[in-house]
Residue, then its C-alpha position, 0 to 999 in steps of 0.5 A: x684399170x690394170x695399171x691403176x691396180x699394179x700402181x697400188x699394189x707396187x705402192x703398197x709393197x714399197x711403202x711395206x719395205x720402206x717400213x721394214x727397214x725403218x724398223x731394222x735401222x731403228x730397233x738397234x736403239x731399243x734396249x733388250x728391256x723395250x728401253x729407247x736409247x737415245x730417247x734422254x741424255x742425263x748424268x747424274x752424280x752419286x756415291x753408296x756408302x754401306x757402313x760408313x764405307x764408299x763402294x769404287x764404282x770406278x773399277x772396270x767391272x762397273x764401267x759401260x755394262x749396258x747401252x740404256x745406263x752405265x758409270x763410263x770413263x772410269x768415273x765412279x760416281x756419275x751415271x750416264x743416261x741414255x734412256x727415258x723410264x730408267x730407275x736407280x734399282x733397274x741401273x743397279x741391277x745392270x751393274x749385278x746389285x739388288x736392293x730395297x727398303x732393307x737390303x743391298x745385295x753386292x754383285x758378288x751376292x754378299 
């Protein structure tokens, strides 16, 4: 009997470890925002225009600002992916922008 409850117990503790560190090894992929990398891959082309003028997202301050969405390889006009539940206002947002229906909100507060 004593040894069935030791098996038990020792199962228990190692399926409680192994739990442990499936979640170590897997929280690397979850965005400081509960976002899951890795859980899409999506490109999607773009450009803003604000009064007839293009905005250069291809400058280094915009390129790779975070894992979850970014502008990379200093191509401007394509946003990269990585996660599901994504918005274009949560990808601004990382880039240092703010808009809605009446305003946008450069990353130098203009």
């Amino acid at each position: 009997m004593k040894i069935k409850i030791w098996t038990i117990l020792i199962i228990i503790v190692l399926l409680i470890i192994t739990g442990i560190f499936y979640l170590i090894k897997n929280s690397e992929n979850i965005g400081v925002t509960g976002f899951v990398v890795g859980s899409t891959h999506d490109h999607a082309n773009f450009m803003v225009f604000i009064n007839g003028e293009e905005i250069n997202f291809a400058l280094p301050q915009y390129i790779v600002k975070a894992k979850e969405v970014h502008i990379e390889d200093m191509n401007g006009n394509v946003i990269h992916k990585h996660a599901t539940g994504i918005t274009l206002g949560y990808f601004f947002k990382t880039l240092g922008f703010k808009f809605d229906e009446n305003c946008f909100v450069f990353d130098n507060k203009k």
